[in-house]
GUPA-363756 format. One record per residue: residue in three letters; z, x negated, y negated of N, C-alpha, C in turn. Coordinates in pm, whole numbers, padded with zeros to 5 digits, always signed. Example, Ala and Ser with C-alpha at 12.3 -4.5 7.8 and 13.67 -1.06 7.14 Angstrom:
<pts>
ALA+00780-01319+00569+00780-01230+00450+00780-01320+00330
SER+00708-01285+00225+00714-01367+00106+00787-01290-00003
</pts>
This chain:
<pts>
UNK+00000-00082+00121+00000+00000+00000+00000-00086-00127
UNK+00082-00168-00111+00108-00259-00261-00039-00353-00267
UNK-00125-00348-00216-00232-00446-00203-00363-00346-00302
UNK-00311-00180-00287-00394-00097-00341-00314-00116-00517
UNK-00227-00124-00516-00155-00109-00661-00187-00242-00738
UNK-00315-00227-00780-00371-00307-00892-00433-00296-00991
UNK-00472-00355-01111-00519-00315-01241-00604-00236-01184
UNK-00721-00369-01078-00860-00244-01094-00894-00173-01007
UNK-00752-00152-00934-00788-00011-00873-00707+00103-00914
UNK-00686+00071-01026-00614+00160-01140-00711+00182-01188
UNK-00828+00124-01271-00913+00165-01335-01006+00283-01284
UNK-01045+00180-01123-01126+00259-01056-01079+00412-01051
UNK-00968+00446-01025-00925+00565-01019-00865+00677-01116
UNK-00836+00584-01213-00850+00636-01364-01003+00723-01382
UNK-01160+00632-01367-01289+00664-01383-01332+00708-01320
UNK-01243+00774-01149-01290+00870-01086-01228+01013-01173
UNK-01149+01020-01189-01037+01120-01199-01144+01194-01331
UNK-01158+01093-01395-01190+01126-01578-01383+01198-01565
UNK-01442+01139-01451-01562+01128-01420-01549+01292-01352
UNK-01448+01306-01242-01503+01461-01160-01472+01618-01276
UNK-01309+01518-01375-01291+01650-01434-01469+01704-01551
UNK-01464+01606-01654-01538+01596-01740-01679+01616-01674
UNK-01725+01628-01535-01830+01637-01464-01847+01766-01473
UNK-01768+01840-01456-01746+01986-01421-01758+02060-01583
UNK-01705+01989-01654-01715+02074-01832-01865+02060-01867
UNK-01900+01943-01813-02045+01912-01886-02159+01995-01827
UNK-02143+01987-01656-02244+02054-01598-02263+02207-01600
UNK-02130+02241-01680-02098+02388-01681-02175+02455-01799
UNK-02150+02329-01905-02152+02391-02057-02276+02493-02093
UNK-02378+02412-02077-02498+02473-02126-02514+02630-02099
UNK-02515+02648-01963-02462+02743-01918-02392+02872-01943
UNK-02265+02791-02001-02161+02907-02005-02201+02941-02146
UNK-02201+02861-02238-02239+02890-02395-02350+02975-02400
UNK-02469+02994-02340-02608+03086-02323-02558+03217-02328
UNK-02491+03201-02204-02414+03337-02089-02380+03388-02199
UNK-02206+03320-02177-02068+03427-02251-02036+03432-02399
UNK-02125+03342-02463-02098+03282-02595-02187+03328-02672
UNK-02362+03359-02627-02444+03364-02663-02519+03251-02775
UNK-02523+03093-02753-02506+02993-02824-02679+02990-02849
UNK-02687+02946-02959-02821+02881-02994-02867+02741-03023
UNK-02968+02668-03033-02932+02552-03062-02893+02483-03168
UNK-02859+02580-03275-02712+02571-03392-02589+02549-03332
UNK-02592+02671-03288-02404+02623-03223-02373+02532-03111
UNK-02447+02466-03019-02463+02408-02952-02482+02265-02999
UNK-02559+02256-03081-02551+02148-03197-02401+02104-03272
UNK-02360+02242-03315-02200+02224-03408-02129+02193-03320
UNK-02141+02251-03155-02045+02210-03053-02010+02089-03034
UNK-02137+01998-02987-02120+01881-02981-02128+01786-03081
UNK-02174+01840-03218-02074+01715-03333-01887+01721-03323
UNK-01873+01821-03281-01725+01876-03311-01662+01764-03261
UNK-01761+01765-03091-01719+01666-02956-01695+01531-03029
UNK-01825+01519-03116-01789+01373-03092-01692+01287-03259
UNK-01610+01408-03303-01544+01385-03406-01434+01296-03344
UNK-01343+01321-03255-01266+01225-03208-01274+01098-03175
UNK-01455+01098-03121-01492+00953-03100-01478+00891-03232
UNK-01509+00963-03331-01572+00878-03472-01422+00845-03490
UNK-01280+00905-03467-01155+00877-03527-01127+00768-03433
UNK-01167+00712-03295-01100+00649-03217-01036+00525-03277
UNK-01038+00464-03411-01010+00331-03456-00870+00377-03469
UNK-00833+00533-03465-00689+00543-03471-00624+00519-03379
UNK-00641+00479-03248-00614+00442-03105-00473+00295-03166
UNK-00564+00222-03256-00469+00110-03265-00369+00104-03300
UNK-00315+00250-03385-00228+00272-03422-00069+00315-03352
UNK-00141+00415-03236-00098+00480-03183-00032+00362-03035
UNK-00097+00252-03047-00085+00148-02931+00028+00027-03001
UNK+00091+00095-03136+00222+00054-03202+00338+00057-03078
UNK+00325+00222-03048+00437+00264-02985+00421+00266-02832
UNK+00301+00278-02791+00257+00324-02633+00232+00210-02571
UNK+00200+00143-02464+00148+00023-02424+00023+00114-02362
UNK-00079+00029-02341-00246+00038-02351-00257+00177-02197
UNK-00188+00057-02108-00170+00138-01979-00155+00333-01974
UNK-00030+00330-02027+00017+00470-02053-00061+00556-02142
UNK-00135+00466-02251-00166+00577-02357-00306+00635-02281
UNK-00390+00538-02176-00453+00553-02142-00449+00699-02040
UNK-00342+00705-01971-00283+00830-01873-00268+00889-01942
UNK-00220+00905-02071-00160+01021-02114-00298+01110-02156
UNK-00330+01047-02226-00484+01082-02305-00604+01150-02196
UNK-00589+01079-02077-00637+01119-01962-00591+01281-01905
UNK-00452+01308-01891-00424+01409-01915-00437+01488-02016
UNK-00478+01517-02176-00477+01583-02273-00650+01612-02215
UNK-00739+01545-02165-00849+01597-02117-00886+01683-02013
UNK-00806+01655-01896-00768+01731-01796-00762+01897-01855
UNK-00616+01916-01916-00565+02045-01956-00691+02082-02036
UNK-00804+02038-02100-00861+02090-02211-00993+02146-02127
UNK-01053+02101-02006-01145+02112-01930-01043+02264-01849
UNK-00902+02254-01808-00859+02365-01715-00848+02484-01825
UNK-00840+02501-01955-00827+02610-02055-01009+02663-02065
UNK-01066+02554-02084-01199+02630-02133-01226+02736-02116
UNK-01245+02807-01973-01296+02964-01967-01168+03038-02000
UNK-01104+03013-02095-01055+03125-02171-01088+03172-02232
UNK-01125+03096-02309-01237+03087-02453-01339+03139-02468
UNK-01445+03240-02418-01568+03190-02418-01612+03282-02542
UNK-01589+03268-02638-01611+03258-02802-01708+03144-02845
UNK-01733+03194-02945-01795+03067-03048-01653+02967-03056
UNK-01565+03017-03158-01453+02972-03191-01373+02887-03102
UNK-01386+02949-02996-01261+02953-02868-01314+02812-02821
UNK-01458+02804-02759-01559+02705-02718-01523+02559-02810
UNK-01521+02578-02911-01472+02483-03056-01356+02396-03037
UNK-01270+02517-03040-01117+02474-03042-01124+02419-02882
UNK-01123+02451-02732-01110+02382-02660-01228+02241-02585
UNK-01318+02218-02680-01411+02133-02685-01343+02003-02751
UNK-01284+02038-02889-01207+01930-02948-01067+01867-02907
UNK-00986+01988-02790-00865+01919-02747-00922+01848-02590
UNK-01049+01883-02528-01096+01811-02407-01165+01657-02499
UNK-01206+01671-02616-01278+01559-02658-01157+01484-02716
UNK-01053+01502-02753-00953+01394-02827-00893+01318-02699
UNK-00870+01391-02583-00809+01346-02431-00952+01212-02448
UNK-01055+01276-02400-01181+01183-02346-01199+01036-02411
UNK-01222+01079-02549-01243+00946-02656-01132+00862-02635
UNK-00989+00913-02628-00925+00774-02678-00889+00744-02552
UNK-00886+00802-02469-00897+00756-02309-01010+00613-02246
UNK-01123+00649-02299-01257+00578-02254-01210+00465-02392
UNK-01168+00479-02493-01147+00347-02598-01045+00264-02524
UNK-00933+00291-02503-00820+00219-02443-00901+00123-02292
UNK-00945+00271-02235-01021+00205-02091-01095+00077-02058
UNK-01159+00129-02161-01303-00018-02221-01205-00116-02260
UNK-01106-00118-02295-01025-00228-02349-00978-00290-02270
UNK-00896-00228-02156-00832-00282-02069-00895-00342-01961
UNK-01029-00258-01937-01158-00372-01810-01157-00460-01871
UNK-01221-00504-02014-01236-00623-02070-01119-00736-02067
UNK-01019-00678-02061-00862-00764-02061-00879-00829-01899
UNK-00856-00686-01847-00823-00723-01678-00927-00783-01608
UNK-01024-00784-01594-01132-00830-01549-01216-00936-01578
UNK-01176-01065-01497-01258-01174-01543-01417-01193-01590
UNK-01453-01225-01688-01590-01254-01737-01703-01246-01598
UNK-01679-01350-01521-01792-01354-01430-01785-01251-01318
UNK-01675-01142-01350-01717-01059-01191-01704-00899-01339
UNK-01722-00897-01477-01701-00800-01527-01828-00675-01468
UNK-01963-00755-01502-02052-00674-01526-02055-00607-01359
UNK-02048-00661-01267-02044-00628-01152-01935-00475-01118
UNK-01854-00547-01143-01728-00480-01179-01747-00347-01224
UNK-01803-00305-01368-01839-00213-01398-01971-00117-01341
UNK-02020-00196-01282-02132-00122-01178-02056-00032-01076
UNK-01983-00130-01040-01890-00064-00916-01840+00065-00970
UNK-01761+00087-01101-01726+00177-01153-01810+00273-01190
UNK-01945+00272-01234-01998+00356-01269-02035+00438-01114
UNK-02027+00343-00984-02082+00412-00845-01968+00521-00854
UNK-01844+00513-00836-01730+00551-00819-01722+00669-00886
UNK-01761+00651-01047-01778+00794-01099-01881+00854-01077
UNK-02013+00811-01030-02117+00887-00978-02069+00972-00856
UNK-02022+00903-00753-01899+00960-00675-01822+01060-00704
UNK-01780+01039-00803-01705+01173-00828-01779+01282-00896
UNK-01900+01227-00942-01969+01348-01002-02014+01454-00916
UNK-02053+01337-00839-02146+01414-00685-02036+01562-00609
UNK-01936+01500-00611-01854+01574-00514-01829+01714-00614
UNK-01842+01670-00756-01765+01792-00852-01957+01887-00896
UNK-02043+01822-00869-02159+01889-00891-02180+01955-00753
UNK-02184+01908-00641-02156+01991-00508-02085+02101-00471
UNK-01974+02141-00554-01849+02186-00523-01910+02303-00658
UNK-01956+02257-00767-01959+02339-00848-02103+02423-00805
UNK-02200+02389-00725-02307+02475-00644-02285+02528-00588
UNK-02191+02489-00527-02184+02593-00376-02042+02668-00430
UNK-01933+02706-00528-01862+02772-00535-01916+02881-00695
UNK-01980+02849-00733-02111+02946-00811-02239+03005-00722
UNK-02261+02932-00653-02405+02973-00618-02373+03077-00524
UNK-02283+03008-00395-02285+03080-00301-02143+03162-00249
UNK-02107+03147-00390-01964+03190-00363-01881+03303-00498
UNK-02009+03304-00576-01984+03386-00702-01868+03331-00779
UNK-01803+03261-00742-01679+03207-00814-01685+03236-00994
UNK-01577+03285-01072-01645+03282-01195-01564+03125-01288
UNK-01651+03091-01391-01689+03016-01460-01504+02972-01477
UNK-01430+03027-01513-01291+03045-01544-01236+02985-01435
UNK-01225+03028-01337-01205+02986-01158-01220+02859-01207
UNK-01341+02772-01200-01360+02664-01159-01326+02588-01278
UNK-01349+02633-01410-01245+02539-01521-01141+02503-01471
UNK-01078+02592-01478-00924+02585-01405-00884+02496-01277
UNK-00944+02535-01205-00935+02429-01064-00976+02268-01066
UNK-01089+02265-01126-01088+02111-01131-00988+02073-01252
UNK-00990+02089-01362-00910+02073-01470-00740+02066-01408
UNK-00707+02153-01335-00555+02115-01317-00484+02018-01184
UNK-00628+02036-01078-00607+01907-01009-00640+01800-00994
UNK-00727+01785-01143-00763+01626-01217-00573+01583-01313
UNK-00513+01726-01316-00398+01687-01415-00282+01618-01310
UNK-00268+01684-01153-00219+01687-01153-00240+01498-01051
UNK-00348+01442-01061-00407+01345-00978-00349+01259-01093
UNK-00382+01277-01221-00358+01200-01335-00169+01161-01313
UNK-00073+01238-01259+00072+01236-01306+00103+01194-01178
UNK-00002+01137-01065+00082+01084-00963-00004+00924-00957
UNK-00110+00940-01072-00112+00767-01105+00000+00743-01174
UNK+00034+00773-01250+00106+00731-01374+00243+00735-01271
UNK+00295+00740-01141+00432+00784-01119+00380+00648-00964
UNK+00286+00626-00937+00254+00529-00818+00243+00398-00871
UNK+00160+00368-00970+00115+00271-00996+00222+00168-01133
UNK+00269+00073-01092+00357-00022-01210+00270-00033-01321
UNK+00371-00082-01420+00284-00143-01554+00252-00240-01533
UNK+00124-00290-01544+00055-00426-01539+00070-00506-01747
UNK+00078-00596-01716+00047-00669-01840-00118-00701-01864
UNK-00097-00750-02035-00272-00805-02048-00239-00947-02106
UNK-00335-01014-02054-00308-01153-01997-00314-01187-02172
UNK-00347-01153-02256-00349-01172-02426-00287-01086-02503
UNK-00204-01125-02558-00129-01009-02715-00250-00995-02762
UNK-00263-00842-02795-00384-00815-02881-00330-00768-03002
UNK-00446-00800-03071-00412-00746-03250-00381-00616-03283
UNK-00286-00577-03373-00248-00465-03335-00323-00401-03452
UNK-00408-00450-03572-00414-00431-03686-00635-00401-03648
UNK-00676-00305-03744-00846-00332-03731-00876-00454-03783
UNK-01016-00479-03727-01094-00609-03764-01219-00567-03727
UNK-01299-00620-03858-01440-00624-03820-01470-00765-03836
UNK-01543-00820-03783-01606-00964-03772-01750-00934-03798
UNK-01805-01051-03893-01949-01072-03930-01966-01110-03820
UNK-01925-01201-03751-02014-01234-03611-02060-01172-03525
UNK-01975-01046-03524-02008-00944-03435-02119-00842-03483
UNK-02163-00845-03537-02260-00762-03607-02351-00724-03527
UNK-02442-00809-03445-02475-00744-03352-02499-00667-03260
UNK-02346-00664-03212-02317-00589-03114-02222-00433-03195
UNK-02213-00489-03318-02209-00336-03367-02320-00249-03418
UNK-02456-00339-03420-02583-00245-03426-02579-00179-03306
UNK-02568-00250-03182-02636-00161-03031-02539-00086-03004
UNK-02453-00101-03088-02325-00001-03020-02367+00131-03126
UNK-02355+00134-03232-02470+00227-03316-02510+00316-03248
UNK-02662+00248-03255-02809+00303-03202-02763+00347-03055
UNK-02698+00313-03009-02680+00335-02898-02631+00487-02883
UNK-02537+00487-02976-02463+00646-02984-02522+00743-03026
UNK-02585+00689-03154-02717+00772-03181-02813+00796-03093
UNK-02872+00761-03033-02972+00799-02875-02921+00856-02765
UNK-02808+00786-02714-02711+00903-02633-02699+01066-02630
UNK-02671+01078-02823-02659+01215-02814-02789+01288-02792
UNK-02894+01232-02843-02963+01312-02847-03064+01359-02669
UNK-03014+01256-02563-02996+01308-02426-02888+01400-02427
UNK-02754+01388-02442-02659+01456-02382-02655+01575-02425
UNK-02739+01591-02616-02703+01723-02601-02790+01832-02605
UNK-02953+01765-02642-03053+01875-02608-03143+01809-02467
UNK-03186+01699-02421-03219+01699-02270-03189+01789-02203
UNK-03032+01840-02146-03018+01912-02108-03051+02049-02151
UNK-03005+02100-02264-03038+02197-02307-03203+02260-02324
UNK-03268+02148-02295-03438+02170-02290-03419+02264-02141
UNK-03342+02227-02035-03362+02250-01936-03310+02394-01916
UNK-03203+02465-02027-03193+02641-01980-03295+02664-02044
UNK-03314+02613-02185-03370+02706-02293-03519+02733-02248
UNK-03549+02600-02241-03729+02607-02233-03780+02612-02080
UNK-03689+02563-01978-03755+02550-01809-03643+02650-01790
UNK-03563+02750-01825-03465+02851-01760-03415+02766-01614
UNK-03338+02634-01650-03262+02625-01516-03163+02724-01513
UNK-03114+02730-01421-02963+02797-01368-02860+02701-01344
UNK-02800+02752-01333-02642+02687-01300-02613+02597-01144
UNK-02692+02648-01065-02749+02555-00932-02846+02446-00969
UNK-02940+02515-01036-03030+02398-01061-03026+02262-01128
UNK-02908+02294-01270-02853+02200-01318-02756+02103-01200
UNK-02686+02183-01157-02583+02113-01063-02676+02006-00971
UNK-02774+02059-00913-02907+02006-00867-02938+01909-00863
UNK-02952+01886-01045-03012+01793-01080-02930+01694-01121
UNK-02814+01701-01172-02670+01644-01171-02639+01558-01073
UNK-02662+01639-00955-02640+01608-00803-02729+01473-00819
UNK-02807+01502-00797-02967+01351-00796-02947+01255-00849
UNK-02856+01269-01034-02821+01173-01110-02778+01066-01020
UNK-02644+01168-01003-02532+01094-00966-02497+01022-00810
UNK-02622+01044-00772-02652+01053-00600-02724+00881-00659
UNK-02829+00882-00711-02869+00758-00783-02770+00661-00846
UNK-02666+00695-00962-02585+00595-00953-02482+00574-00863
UNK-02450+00654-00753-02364+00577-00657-02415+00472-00601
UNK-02507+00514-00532-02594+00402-00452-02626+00299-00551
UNK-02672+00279-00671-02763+00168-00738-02681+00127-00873
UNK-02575+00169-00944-02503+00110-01031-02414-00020-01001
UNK-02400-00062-00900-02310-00143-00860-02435-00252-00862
UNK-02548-00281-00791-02666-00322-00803-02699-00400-00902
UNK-02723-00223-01041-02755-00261-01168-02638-00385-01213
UNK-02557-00366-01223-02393-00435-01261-02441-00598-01234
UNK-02472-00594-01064-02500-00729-01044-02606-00782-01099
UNK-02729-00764-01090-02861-00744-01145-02820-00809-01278
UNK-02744-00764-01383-02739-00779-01495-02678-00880-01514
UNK-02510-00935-01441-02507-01086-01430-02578-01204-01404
UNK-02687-01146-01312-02767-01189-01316-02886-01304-01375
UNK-02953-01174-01451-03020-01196-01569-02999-01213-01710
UNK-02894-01202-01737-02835-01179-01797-02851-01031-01950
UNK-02782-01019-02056-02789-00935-02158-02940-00858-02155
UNK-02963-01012-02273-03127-00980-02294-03207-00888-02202
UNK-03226-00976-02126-03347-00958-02077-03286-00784-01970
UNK-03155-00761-01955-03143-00620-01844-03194-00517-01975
UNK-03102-00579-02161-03120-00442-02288-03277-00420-02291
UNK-03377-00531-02271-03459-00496-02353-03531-00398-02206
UNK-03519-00415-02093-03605-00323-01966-03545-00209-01991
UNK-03412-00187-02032-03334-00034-02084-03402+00009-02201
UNK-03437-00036-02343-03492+00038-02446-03636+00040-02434
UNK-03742-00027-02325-03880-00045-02334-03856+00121-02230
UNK-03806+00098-02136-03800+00251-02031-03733+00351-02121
UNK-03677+00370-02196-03630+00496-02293-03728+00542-02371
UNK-03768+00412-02449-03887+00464-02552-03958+00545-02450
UNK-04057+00524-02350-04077+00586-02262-04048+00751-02246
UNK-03921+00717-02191-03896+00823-02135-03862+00959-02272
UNK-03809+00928-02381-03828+01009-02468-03962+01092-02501
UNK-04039+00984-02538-04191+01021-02566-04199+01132-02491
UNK-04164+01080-02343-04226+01219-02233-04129+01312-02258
UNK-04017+01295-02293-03952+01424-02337-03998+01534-02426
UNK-04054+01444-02522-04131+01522-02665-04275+01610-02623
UNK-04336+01575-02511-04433+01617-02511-04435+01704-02304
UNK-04341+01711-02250-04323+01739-02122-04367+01919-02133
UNK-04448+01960-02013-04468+02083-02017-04435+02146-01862
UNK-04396+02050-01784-04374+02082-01654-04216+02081-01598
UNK-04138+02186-01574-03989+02162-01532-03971+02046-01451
UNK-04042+02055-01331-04034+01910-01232-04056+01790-01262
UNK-04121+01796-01408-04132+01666-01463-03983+01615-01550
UNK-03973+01796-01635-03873+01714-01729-03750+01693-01623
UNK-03726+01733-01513-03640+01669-01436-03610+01550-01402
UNK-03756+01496-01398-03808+01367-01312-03729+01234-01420
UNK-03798+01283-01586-03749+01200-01664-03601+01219-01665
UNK-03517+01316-01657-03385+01321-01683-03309+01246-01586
UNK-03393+01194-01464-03312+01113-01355-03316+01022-01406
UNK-03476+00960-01447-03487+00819-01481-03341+00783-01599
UNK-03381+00884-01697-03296+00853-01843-03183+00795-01815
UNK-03116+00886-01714-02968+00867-01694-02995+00731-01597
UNK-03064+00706-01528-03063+00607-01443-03069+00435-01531
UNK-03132+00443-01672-03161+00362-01751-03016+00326-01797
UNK-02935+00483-01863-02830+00444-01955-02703+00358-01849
UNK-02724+00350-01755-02640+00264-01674-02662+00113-01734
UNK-02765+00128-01784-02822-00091-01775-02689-00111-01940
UNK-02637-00010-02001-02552+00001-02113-02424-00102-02060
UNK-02419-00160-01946-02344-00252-01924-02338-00336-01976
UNK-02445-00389-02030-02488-00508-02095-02419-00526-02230
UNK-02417-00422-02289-02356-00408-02473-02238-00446-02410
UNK-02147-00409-02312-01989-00454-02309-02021-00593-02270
UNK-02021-00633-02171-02026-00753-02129-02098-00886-02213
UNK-02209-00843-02317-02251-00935-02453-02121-00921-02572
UNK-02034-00798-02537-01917-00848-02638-01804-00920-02602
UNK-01783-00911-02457-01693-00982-02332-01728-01123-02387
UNK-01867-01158-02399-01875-01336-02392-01851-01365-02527
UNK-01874-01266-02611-01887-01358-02760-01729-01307-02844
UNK-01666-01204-02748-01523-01172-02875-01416-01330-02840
UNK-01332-01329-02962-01216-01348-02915-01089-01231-02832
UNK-01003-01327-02751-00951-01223-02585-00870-01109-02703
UNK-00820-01178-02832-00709-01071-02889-00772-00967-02952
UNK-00925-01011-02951-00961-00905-03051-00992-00732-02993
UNK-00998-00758-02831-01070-00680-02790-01034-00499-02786
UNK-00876-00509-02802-00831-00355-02782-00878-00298-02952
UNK-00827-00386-03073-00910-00323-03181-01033-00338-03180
UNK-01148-00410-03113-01241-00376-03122-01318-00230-03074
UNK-01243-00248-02945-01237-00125-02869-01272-00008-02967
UNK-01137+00021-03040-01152+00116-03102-01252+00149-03237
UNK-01263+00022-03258-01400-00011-03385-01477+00040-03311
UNK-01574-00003-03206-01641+00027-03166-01700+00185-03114
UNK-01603+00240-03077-01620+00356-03027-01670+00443-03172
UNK-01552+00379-03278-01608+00456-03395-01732+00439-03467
UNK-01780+00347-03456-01917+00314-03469-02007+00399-03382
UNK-01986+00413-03267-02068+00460-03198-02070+00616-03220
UNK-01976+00652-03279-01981+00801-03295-02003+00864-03443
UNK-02066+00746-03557-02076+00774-03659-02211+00877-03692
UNK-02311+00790-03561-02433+00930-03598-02425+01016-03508
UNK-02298+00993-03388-02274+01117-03296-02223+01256-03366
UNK-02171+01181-03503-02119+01339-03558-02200+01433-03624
UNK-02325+01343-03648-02423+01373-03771-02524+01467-03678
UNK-02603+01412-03578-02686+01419-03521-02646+01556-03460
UNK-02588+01591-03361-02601+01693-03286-02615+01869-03395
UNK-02554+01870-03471-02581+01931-03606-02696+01968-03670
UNK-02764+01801-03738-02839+01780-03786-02990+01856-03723
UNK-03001+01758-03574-03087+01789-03510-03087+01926-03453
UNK-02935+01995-03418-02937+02133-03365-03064+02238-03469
UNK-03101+02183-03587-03185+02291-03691-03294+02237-03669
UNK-03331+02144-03648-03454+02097-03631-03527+02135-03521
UNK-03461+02156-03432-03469+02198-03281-03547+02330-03285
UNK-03478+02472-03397-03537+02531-03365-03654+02587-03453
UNK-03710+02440-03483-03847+02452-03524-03949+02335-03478
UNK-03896+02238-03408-03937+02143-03311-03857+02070-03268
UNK-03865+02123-03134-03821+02003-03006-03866+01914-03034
UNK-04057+01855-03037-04055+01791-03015-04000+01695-03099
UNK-04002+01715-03205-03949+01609-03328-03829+01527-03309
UNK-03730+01632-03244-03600+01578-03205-03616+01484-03133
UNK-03684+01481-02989-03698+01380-02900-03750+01280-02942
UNK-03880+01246-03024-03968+01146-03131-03878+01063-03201
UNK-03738+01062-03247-03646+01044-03334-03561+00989-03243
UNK-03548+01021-03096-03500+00903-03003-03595+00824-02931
UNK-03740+00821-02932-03824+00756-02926-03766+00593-03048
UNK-03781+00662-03178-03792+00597-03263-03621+00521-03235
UNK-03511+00552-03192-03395+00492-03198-03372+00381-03095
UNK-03485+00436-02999-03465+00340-02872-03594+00160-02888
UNK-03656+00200-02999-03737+00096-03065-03654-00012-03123
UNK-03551+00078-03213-03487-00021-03232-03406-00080-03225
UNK-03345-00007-03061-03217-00097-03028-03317-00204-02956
UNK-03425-00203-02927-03508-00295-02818-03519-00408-02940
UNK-03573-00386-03068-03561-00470-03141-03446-00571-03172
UNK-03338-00510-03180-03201-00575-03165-03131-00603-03025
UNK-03188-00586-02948-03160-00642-02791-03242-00819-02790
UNK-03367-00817-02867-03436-00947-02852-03341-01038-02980
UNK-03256-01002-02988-03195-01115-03090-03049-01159-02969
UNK-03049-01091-02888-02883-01130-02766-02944-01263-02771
UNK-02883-01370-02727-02880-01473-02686-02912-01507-02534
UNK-02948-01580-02460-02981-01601-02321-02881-01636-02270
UNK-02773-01710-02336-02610-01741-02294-02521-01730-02372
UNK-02513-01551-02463-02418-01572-02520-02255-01625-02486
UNK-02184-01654-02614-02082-01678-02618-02013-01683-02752
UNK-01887-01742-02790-01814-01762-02902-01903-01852-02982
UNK-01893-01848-03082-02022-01962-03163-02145-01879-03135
UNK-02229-01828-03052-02338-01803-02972-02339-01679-02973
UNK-02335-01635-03126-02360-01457-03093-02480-01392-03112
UNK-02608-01441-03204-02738-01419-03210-02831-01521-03212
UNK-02965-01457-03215-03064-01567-03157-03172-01534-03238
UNK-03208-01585-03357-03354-01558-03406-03450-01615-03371
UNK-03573-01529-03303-03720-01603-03304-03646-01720-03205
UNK-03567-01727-03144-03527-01827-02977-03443-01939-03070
UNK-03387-01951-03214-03345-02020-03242-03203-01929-03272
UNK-03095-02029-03252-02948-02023-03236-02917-01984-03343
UNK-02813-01871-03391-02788-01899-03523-02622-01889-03482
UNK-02572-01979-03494-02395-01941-03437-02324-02016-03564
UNK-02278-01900-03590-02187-01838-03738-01998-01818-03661
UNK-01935-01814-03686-01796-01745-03646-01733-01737-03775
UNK-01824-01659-03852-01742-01620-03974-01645-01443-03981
UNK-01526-01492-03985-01388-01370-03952-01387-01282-04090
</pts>
């Protein structure tokens, strides 16, 4: 038993737990908002800026890691997501949808900020990226089992929408309070800063962390939604296709992970934004359901190679910087997450395609800023112009 009680199989099971509940809210949503809510792609839009308001606050994480140690705040927060995924079908309001969207998204964000902090702590440099492959199988794993479970207890079992909030949501809570009661406090091998910091050196890696968030949303929150509105999936079919995702990263994220130690940064970011541009385009212009399926495997199959942005900040941070970066980062990443889902929700309903063209255009230029990584980054060694070094460590 004590051989299982370790950081990273704390993590691992932290990113199952967080992966089956949040599997089940996401694969549900589109769905339930059509149904019981009657959502358009306005409110569906306002929904998910709402979502990603907590991300944009996550720099408050550092604050809050005054009083909590990293470990715990991480469980706790883990639980405030749990309960917010088991309330949802209470709600099924405009309003209601709102209010329990933002207490499942404050659990999620500062959960996944702390998280990201603590792989980077616990996990040595040369087995990270691997490492995180493994993790992403694990939560594909858990997706699989919570997209399975959510087919066959809808499809073939009428179960209603409420039922299954509830059920995964309270025995993700109650999985969450017998980590936190099994597993010791581990230490992090560095005092981290308890205060924000932005570093010029890092600049880089706060563009791809950006663009990155910005392109994200605009998969997470109309991709799917192409798929009730315009191909009328169902609630099986999504699960379906969910299923396939996540059937793909079990088997091949651990792979990707290695793959990417591999080769390193460069060269895994730029095969991720040359296949997006891609795959957007075909988003913008797709007229066949089986197609836009086809791309929605690939997409998600791409955003795995996103290993790379952590592990290019793994080589080039200093060890103390990393829990406030953590939280820098996340907030960065959610600065056009708040804008966008909104923004674009109006645009939407006067062209799709435009919306998708606009992550065409975002995934250009993280590819552009992927050819500046370095071939070995490190400290000193954080960008690379035109193949020449430019290593700055100005704080």
């Amino acid at each position: 038993m004590e051989r299982f009680r370790t950081p990273a199989h704390l993590l691992v099971a932290m990113a199952f737990i967080m992966a089956m509940a949040f599997s089940v809210w996401n694969v549900l949503l589109n769905n339930f908002v059509v149904e019981k809510a009657a959502f358009t792609g306005k409110e569906i839009g306002m929904l998910q800026s709402l979502r990603e308001v907590p991300g944009f606050l996550a720099f408050t994480a550092i604050y809050l890691l005054l009083f909590i140690k990293e470990q715990r705040f991480a469980l706790l927060f883990l639980a405030v997501m749990c309960l917010g995924v088991a309330v949802t079908g209470w709600f099924p309001t405009v309003w209601g949808l709102y209010l329990t969207t933002i207490v499942m998204s404050i659990g999620f964000h500062y959960f996944e900020t702390v998280n990201q902090s603590l792989t980077l702590q616990w996990i040595d440099k040369d087995k990270s990226a691997h490492f995180m492959g493994q993790v992403l199988a694990w939560k594909g794993a858990a997706s699989l089992i919570a997209y399975a479970a959510v087919w066959l207890l809808m499809e073939w079992m009428a179960v209603s929408y409420n039922i299954v909030y509830m059920l995964f949501g309270f025995v993700s809570l109650v999985a969450v309070l017998a980590l936190w009661a099994v597993f010791p406090s581990f230490e992090s091998p560095h005092a981290q800063t308890r205060k924000l910091i932005l570093r010029k050196r890092y600049w880089l890696y706060y563009g791809l962390t950006f663009l990155s968030g910005a392109r994200r949303q605009i998969f997470v929150v109309f991709a799917g939604f192409m798929m009730v509105e315009k191909f009328g999936y169902s609630v099986g079919d999504v699960s379906l296709l969910f299923i396939v995702n996540y059937l793909f990263n079990m088997l091949f994220a651990a792979k990707i992970g290695a793959w990417i130690g591999k080769v390193g940064e460069r060269r895994a970011l730029t095969v991720e934004y040359v296949g997006l541009a891609c795959v957007f385009t075909g988003y913008a212009f797709v007229e066949s359901a089986t197609m836009a399926g086809v791309l929605y495997v690939v997409d998600h199959l791409f955003f795995a190679m996103a290993i790379a942005i952590k592990t290019y900040f793994q080589k080039i941070a200093d060890p103390e910087d990393i829990a406030s970066t953590a939280g820098v980062s996340f907030t960065i990443n959610h600065i056009a997450a708040v804008v966008i889902p909104a923004a674009l929700g109006v645009v939407w309903l006067y062209s799709p395609t435009t919306v998708f063209l606009v992550g065409t255009g975002l995934a250009l230029g993280s590819l552009t800023l992927s050819r500046m990584v370095p071939l070995a980054p490190e400290s000193g060694n954080e960008v690379s112009f035109l193949g020449r070094k430019r290593a700055q460590d100005v704080a």
